[in-house]
N, C-alpha and C positions, 0 to 999 in steps of 0.2 A: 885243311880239313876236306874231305873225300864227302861231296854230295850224294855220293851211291847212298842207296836204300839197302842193295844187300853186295856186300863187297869176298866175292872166294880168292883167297889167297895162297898157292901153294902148297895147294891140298892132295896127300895122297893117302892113298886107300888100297889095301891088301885083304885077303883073304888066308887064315891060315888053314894049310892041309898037311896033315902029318905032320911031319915036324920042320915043313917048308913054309915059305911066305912067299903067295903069288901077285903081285902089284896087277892093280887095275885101273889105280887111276895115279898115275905119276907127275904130278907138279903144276896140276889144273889152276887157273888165275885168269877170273873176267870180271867185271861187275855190272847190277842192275840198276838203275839209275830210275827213278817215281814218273808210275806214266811210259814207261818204257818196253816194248815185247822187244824179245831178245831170241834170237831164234839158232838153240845149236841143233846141230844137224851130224852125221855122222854115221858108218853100217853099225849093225849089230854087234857088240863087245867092244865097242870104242869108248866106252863109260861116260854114256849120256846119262843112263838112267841109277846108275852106281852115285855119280856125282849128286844127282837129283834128291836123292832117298837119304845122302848122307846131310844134307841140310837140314833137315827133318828129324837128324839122328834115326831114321827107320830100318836102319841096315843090323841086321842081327849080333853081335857080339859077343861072345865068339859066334860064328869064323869069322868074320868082319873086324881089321884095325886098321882106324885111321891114325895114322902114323905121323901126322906133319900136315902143319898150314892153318891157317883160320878161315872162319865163317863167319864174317860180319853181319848181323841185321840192326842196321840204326845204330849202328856202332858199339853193339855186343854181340861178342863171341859165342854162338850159339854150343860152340863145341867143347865150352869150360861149360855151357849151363847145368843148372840141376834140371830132375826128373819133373819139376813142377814148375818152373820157370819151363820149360821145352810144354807140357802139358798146354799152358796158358798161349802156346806160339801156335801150335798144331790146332789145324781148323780154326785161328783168331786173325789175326795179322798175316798170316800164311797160310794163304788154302792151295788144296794140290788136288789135280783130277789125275787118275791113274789111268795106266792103259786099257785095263782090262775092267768094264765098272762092274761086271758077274760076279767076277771075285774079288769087288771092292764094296760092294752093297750085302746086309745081309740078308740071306735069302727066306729068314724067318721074319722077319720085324717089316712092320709097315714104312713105306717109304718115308711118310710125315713124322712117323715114331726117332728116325735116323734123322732127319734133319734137326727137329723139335732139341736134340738132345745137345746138338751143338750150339744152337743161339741161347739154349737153357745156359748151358756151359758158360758160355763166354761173353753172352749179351745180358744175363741175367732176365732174359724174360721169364712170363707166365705162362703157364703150360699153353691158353689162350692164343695170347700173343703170338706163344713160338708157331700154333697149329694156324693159325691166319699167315704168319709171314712165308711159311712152308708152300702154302697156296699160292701165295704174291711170288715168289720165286720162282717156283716151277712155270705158271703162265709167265713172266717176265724171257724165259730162256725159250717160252714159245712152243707148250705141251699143253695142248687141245684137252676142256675138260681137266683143269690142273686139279679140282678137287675129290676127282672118281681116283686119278690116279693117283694123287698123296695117298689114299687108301690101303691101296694096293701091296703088291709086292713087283721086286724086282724080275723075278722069272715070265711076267704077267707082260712084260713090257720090250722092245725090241733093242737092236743093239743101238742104234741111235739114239731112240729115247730114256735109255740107262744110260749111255754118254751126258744128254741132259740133264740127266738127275741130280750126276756126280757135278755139272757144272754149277747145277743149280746148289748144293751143297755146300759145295768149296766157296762160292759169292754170300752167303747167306748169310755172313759174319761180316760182311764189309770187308776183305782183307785189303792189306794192302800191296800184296805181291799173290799173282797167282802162278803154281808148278803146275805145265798140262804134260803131263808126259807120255808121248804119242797120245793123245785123244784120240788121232782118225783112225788107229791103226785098225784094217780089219773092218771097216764101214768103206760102202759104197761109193762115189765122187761126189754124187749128191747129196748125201748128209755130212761129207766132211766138207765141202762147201761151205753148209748149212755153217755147222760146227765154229769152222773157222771166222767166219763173218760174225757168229755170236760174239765169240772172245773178241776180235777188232769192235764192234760194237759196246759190249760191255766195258772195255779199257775205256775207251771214249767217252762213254756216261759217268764214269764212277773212278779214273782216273788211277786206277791201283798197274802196279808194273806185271808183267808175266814175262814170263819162262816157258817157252813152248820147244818141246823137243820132237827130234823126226829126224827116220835114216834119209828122207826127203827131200831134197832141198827145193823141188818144184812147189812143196809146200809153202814153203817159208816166202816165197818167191813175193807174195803181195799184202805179206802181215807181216813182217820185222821188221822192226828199225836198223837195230844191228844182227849178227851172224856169228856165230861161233863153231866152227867146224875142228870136229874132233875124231884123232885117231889113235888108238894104241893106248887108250888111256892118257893121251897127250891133247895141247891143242894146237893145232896143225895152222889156223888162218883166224883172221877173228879183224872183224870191220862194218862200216854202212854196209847195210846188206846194197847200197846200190855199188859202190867198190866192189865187194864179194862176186858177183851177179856179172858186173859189168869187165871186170879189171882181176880176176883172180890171180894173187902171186904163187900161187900151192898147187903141183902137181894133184895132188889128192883132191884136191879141191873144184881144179879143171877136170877128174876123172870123174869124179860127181856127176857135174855139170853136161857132161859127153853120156852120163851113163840114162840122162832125162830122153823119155820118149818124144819124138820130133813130129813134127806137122807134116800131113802125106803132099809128094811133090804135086802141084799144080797139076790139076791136066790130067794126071795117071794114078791120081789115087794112092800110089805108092808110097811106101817108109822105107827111110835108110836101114842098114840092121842095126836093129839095138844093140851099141857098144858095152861090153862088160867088162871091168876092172880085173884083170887075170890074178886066178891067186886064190885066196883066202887070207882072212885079217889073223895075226897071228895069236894064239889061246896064250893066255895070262903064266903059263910055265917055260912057255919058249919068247917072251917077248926080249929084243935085241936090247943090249946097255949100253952097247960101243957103236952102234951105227943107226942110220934114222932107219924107224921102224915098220917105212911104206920101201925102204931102196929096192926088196925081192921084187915087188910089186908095181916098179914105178916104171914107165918108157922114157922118162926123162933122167933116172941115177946116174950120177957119174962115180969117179972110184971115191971120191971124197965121202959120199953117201955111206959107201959100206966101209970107212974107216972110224967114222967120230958122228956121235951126234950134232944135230946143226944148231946153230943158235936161234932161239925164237927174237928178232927184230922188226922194228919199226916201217915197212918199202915205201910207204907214205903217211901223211897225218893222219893217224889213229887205224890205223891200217898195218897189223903184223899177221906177219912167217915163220915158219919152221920149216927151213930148207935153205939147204948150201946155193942152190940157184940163186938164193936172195941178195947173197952175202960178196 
């Protein structure tokens, strides 16, 4: 029996256009373990945030089919659930902060009124209750005057401090896994600092697992346990983030890693040139079936690359690849 809290299994997900099916996420499989940050990472259209929204069931339907795989939470399948068993998960056991919290907040209803509705929901508090713990929440995430601002509205308030909100939101149920999906994206270094030390912080106090995603991996650098680096709707590497960090076996993964801004040389002030991964990540109607889907893109391909896909293995304990280099 699989200790994981939330177990994805072989999960894939398309989108239908016309009378075509374009795969976005092809055969994803990691799991999150209680108490645990997990940190995938990955550029833009690698289906960090596809994978994210489909645990949730958030992903629109049509054009959204997931096609194949399970979603384990506590050992059900969120993806046979009904519309009311999924209701009872959303914002209870599973809170999730979105990237964007502008267009995650409504921009008519008081902040308190949004929170209120959820511990209403799921904690069964009193209107009372919920409008005090709303307060306790917002100060807990460390917004000055938490009760001027439960008042308020979102527009009223800055991108950091809506980042807050949505943190403070998503915790306010006790869950027991939190989804950040990019939190920092588009905030300054010092409030996604901020940001990130909250969630390390809060995991700490209250012990619930997260899911923090970011095309980043500098991010992830000094808040994950584990790493899971995704590409092409695939996952490319997946290990201790001190493995990942220290010992990458994935081209993709070292190109990350090469693509992080460096410390200027001693003395002269100077920086190397920022390395950039040549190319572009390939759009969901030309992605390869027969060959690995970084080989256009890799300085490392060999002709094995662009004949067959590679097999995802083990190169050390608990430590796998997706790449013929490995093999």
């Amino acid at each position: 029996m699989s200790d994981a809290l939330l177990s994805i299994r072989n999960l894939r997900i398309g989108f239908r256009a016309s009378n075509s099916h374009l795969p976005a996420v092809a055969g994803v499989s990691y799991e999150v373990r209680p108490a645990e940050i997990i940190g995938i990472a990955g550029e833009s259209g690698s289906g960090k945030s596809v994978t994210n929204l489909s645990i949730l069931r958030l992903l629109p339907s049509p054009p959204c089919e997931i096609t194949g795989g399970e979603i384990l939470f506590e050992g059900r399948d969120l993806l046979k659930a009904t519309d009311k068993e999924l209701r009872s998960v959303r914002g209870g056991p599973i809170g999730m902060v979105f990237q964007d919290p502008m267009n995650s907040l409504h921009p008519l209803l008081r902040i308190s009124a949004q929170m209120m509705e959820l511990t209403q929901q799921h904690l069964g508090l009193s209107k009372s209750e919920a409008k005090k713990q709303a307060v306790e929440m917002l100060t807990k995430v460390g917004i000055p005057d938490a009760a001027r601002v439960a008042e308020g509205y979102a527009h009223q308030l800055s991108g950091g401090m809506r980042q807050r909100v949505m943190i403070a939101m998503a915790l306010s149920t006790g869950p027991k896994l939190l989804i950040a999906d990019e939190p920092t994206t588009a905030l300054d270094v010092t409030i996604q600092a901020l940001i990130l030390d909250l969630i390390r912080k809060l995991r700490d106090e209250t012990g619930m697992a997260v899911i923090l995603t970011t095309h980043d991996l500098a991010v992830l650098s000094g808040i994950a346990d584990r790493v899971v680096v995704m590409y092409a709707g695939r996952v490319f590497e997946t290990g201790t983030a001190r493995d990942v960090f220290r010992e990458p076996k994935n081209p993709y993964t070292r190109a990350l890693l090469h693509s992080i801004p460096g410390e200027p040389h001693e003395g002269s002030g100077a920086r190397e040139k920022l390395f950039q991964i040549p190319g572009l990540p390939p759009v969901l109607a030309e992605l390869p079936t027969s060959q690995c889907p970084f080989a256009a893109r890799c300085s490392e391909a060999i002709d094995k690359c662009r004949e067959a896909l590679p097999p995802f293995q083990e190169v050390a304990p608990g430590h796998f690849s997706f790449c013929w280099r490995n093999v």
